[in-house]
C-alpha positions as CSV (number, residue, x, y, z in Angstrom):
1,X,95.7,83.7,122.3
2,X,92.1,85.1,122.0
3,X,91.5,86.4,118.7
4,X,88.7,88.8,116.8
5,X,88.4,88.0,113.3
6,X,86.6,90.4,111.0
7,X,86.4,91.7,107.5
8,X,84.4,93.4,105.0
9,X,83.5,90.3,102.5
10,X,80.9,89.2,105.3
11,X,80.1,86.4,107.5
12,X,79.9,83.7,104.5
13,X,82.9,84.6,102.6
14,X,85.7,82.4,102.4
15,X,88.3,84.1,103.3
16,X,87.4,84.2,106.8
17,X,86.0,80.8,107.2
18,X,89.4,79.8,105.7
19,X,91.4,81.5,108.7
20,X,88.8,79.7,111.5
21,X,89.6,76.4,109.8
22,X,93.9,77.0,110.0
23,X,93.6,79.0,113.2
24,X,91.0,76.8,115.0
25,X,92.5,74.5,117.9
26,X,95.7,76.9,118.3
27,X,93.3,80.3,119.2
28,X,90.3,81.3,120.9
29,X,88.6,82.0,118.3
30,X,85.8,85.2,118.1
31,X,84.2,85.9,114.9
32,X,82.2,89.0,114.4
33,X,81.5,90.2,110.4
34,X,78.9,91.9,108.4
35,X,76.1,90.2,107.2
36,X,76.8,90.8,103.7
37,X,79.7,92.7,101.3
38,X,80.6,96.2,102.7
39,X,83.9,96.3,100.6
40,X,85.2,100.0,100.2
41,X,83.2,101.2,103.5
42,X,86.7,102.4,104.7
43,X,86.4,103.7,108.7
44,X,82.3,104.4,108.1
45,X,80.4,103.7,111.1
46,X,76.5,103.3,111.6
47,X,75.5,106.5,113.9
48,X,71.7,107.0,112.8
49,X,70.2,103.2,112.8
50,X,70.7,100.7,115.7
51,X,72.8,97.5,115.1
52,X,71.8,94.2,115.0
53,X,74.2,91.1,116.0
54,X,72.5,87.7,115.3
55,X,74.2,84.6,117.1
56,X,76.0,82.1,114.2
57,X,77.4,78.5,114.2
58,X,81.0,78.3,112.7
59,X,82.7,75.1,113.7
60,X,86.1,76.3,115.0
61,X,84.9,78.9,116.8
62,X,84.3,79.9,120.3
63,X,81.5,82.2,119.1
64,X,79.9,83.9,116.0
65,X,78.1,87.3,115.2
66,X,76.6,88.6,111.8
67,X,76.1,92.4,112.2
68,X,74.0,94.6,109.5
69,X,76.6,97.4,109.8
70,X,80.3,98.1,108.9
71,X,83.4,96.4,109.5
72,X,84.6,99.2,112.1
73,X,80.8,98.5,113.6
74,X,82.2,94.8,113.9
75,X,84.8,96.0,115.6
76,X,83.6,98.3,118.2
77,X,80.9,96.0,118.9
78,X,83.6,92.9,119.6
79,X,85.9,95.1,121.5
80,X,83.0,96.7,123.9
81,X,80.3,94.1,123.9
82,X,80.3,90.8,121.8
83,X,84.2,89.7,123.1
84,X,84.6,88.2,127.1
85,X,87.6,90.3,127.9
86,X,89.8,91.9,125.3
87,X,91.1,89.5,122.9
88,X,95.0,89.9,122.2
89,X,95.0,90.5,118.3
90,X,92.3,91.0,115.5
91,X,92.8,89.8,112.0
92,X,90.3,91.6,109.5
93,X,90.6,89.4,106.3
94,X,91.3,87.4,104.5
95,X,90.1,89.7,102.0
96,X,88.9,88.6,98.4
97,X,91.6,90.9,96.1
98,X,94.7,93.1,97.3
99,X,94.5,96.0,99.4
100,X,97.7,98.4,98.0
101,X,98.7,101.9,97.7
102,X,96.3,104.1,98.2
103,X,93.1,101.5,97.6
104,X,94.0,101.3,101.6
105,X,92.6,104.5,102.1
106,X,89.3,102.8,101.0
107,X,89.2,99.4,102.2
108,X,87.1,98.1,104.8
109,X,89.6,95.6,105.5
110,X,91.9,98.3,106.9
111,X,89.7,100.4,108.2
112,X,89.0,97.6,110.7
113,X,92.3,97.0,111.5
114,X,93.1,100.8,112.2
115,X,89.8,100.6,114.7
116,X,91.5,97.9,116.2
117,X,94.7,99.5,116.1
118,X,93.1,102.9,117.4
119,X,91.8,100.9,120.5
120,X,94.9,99.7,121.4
121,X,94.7,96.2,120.3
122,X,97.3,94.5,117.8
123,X,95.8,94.0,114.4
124,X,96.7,92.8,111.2
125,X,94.8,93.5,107.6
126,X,95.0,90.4,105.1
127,X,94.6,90.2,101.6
128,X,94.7,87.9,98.9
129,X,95.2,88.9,95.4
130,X,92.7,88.9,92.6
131,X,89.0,89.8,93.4
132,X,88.5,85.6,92.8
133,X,91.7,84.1,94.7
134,X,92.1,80.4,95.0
135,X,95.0,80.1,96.9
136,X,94.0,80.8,100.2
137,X,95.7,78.1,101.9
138,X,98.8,80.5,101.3
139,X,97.3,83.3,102.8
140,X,96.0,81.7,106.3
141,X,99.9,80.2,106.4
142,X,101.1,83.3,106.5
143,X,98.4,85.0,108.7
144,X,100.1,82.2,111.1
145,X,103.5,83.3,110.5
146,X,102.2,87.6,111.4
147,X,100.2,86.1,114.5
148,X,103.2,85.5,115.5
149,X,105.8,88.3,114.6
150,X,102.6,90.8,115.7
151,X,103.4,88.9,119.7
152,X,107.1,89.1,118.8
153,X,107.1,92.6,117.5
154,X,104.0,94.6,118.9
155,X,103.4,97.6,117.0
156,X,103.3,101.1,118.8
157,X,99.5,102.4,119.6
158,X,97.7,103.0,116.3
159,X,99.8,101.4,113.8
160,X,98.7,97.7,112.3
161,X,100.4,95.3,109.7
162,X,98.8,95.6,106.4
163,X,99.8,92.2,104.1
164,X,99.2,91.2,100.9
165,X,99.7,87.8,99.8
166,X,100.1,86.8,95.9
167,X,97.7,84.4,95.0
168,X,100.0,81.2,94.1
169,X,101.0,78.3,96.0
170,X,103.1,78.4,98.5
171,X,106.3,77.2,96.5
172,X,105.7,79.6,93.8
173,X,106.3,82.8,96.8
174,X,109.0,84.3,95.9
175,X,109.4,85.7,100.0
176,X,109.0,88.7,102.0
177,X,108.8,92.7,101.3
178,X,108.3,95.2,104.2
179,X,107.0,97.9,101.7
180,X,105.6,101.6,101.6
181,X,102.2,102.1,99.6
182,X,102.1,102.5,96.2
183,X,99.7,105.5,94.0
184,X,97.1,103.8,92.5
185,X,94.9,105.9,90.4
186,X,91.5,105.0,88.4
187,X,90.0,106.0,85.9
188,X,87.6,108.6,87.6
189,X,85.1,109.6,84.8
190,X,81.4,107.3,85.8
191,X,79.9,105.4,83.5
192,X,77.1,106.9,82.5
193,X,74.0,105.1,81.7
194,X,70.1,105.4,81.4
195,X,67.2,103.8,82.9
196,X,64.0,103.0,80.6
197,X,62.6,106.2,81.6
198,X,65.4,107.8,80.1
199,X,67.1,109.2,83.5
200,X,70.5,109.0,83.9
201,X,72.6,106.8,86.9
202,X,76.5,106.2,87.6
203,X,78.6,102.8,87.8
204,X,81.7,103.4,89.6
205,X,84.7,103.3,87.0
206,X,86.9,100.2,87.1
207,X,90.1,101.2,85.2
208,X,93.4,101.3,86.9
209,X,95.9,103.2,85.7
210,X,99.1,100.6,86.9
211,X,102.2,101.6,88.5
212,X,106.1,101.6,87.5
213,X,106.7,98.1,87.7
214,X,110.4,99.0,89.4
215,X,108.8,101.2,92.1
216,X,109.9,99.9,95.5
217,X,106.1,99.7,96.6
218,X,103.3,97.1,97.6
219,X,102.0,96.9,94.3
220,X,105.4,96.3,92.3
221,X,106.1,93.8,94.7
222,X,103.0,91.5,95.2
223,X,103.4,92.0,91.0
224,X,106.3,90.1,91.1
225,X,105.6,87.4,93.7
226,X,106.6,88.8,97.2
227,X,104.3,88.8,100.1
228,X,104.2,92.8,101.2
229,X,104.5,94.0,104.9
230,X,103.4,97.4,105.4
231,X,102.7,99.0,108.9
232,X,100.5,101.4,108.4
233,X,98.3,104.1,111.0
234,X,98.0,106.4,113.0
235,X,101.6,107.6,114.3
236,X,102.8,107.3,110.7
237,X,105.9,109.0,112.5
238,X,107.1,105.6,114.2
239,X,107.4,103.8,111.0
240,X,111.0,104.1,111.2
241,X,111.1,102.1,114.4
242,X,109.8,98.8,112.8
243,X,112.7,96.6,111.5
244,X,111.7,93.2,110.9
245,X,114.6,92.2,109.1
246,X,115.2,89.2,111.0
247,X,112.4,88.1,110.8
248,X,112.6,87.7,106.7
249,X,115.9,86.9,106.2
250,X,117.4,90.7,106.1
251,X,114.8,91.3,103.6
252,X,114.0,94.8,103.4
């Protein structure tokens, strides 16, 4: 299987040097990620600057493109340029903290996936929790076991598989959840501050208001261990055709 990785941590992050080391040797591999973080960049695209892809060496794979733009730039650019042929799946991830709820509206992990998803290519968002995961051994397992189940059980046009993995070994995961999103709110007052010419600038807020721990969502249940399943996109309306319960044991 040829294979696009992506993500929005950039080129150097570990998350997706982790998945060319586990996925090397049993994929074509294609890597093509910003040159630097562009977390929270959502579906942006760059429209008013040209894009620059600069050739890089990752051992594992078949070929290698930092790009000064955005992860749906990465994207577009692999699907229409960068990639010989059309690869069969793209994985953006494995992103560096969870991407729940309504923080999926934001991330630049799914927007890359819904791009994907939105050209008609299988895609699947990875996450690992905690803005500092360790475990992410854990996470490229799984990404393994999705690679598969995304062949088994293709998605309708649009949609993509949007997984978050707890960050613990793999003996401490409790199993599978196919989920809906969770409301995550923050804190949305700025922090207000002043330079030493006395004007004022902003820092984004970073409290969280948490959810009902017994909620049946992504974020009650990556809380308590489980790895969360939730296909997600554009035809929102076919959700109900997804059953995967087979797949995880009648989980549900």
């Amino acid at each position: 299987m040829t294979i696009l990785l992506v993500n929005d941590d950039g080129i150097d992050a570990v998350g997706i040097r982790c998945l060319v080391a586990a996925l090397s040797g049993k994929h074509t591999l294609r890597v093509i990620a910003p040159d630097r973080q562009r977390s929270a960049a959502s579906m942006s695209m760059t429209l008013e600057q040209p894009l620059r892809a600069v050739p890089r060496e990752i051992d594992g794979a078949a070929s290698a493109y930092a790009v000064d733009g955005m992860p749906v730039d990465c994207v577009r650019l692999g699907l229409g340029n960068l990639v010989p042929g059309k690869p069969d799946l793209v994985i953006s991830g494995i992103n560096h903290g969870p991407n729940l709820g309504s923080d999926t509206l934001y991330s630049g992990t799914c927007g890359a996936a819904q791009q994907a998803a939105i050209l008609g290519v299988q895609a699947i968002a990875m996450s690992l929790d905690h803005r500092s995961p360790t475990h992410f051994e854990t996470a490229a397992a799984v990404t393994a076991r999705m690679i598969a189940i995304a062949e088994k059980h293709p998605l309708p046009f649009g949609m993509f598989w949007n997984v978050n993995v707890p960050d613990l070994p793999p003996e401490e995961i409790k199993g599978y959840r196919i989920t809906g999103l969770a409301m995550v709110h923050y804190n949305d007052v700025y922090v207000r501050r002043e330079d030493p010419l006395g004007r004022p600038y902003y820092w984004v807020p970073r409290g969280k208001l948490p959810c009902d721990p017994d909620e049946d969502t992504d974020y009650a249940w990556l809380r308590k261990g489980y790895i969360t399943v939730t296909p997600m996109g554009y035809h929102s309306e076919k959700l109900d055709a997804v059953d995967l319960s087979d797949e995880f044991g009648g989980e549900a």
